[in-house]
C-alpha positions as CSV (number, residue, x, y, z in Angstrom):
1,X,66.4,131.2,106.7
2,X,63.2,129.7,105.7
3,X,60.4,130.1,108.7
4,X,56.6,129.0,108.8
5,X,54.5,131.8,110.7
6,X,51.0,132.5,111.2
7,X,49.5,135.7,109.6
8,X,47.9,137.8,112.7
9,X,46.0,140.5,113.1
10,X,47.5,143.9,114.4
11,X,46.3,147.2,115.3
12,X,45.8,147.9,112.0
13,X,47.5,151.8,112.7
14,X,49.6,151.0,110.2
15,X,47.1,150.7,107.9
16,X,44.4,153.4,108.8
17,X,41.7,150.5,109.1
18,X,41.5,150.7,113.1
19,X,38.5,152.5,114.1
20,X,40.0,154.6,116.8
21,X,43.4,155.6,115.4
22,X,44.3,159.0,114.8
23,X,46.0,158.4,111.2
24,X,42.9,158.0,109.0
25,X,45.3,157.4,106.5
26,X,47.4,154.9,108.1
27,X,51.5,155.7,109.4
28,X,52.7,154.2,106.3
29,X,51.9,156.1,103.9
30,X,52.4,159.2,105.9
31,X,55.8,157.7,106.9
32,X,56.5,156.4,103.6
33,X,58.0,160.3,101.7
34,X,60.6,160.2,104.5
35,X,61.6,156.8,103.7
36,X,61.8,157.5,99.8
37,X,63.8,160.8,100.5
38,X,66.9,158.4,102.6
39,X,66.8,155.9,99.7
40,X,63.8,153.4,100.5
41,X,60.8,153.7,97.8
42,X,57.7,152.0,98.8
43,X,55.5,153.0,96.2
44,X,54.7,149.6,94.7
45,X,54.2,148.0,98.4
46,X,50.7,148.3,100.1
47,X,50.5,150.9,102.6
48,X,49.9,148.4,105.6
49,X,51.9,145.6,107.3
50,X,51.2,142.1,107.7
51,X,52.2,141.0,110.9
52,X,53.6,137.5,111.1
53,X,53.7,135.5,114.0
54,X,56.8,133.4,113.8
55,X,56.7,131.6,117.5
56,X,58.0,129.9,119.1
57,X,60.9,131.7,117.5
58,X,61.9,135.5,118.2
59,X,64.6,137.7,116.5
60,X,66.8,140.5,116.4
61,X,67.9,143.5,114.3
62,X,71.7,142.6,113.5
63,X,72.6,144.6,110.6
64,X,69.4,145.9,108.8
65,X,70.0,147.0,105.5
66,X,68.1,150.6,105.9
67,X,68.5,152.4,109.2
68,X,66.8,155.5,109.5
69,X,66.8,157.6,112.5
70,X,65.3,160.5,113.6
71,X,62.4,160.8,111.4
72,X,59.9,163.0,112.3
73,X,56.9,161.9,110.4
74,X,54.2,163.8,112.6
75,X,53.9,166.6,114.3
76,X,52.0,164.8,117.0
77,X,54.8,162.7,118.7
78,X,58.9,162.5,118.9
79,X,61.0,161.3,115.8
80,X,61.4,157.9,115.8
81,X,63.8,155.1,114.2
82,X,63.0,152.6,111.7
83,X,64.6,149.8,110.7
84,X,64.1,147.6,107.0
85,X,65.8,144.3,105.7
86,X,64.2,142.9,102.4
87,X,62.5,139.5,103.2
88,X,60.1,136.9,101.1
89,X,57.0,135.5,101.4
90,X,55.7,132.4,99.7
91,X,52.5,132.5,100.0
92,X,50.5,129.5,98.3
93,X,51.9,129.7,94.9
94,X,52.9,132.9,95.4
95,X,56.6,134.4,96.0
96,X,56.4,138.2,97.6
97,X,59.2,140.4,97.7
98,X,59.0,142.9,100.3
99,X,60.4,144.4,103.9
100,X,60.7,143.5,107.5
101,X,59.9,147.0,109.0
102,X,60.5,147.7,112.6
103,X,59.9,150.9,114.5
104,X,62.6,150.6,116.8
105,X,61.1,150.1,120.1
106,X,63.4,152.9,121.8
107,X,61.7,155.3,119.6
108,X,58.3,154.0,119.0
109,X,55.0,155.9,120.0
110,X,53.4,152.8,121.1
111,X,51.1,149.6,120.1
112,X,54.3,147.3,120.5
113,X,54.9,144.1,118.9
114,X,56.2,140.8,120.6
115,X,59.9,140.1,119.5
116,X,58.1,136.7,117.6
117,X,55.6,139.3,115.6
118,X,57.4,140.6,112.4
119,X,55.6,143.4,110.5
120,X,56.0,143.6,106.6
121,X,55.5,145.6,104.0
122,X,54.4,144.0,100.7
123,X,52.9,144.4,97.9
124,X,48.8,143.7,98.2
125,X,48.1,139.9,98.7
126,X,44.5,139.3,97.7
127,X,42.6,136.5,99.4
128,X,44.7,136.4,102.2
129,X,43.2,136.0,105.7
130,X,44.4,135.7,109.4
131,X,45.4,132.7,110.7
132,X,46.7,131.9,106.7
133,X,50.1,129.9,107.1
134,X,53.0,131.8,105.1
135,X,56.3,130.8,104.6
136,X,58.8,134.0,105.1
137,X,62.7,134.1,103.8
138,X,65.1,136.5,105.7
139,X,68.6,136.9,105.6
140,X,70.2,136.2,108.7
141,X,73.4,138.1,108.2
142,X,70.6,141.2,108.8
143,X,68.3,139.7,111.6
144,X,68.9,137.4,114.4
145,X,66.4,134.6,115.3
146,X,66.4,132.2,118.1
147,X,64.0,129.8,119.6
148,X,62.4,130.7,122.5
């Protein structure tokens, strides 16, 4: 399913860049060893997330391709689940491979995400800026969306 979303700013924890986060060095990349060790490597990806707002449509995890729970990926706070279906972005003439990545929101230590906000991981887009339209490709069979 092809869907035209909006790129939007986040809290930018993912990335390290927000000036009062506790992870200088951003989750991702101190999340990213447990994700290579259960199969997922995201060495070539960018260690942030854009965060793509796909209203007025939401979605759903159906049947992610990478489930990982329980990982404990800092001392500071509980173990937490993550989630991961491939996706693409075309991006002006661009085609991006890369992952929907969802901290399950059971688990998650906070900054939460509306259910029309999907994060991904991809590899570094350069001249990209918020408010940027981007097309994003997801396979249903993995992720649920619905207007509304």
């Amino acid at each position: 399913m092809k869907i035209k979303c909006i790129l939007s700013q986040g809290h930018r924890v993912a990335s390290g860049l927000a000036e009062d986060s506790p992870f200088t060095d951003g989750t991702i990349k101190l999340q990213k060893p447990f994700f290579k060790e259960k199969g997922l490597d995201l060495e070539p990806f960018f260690m942030g997330t854009l965060n793509l707002n796909i209203s007025p449509y939401s979605f759903n995890f159906i049947n992610p391709e990478f489930t990982f729970e329980n990982i404990k990926w800092t001392k500071n706070f509980e173990a937490e689940t993550f989630l991961f279906s491939k996706c693409r972005l075309i991006y002006k003439d661009q085609q991006i491979d890369g992952y929907v990545y969802y901290p399950h929101p059971d688990t998650k230590i906070g900054h939460f995400k509306a259910n029309s906000i999907l994060e991904i991981i991809a590899p570094k887009i350069n001249n990209i800026s918020y408010n940027d339209e981007i097309i994003i490709i997801i396979n249903t069979d993995e992720i649920e969306v619905t207007k509304g």
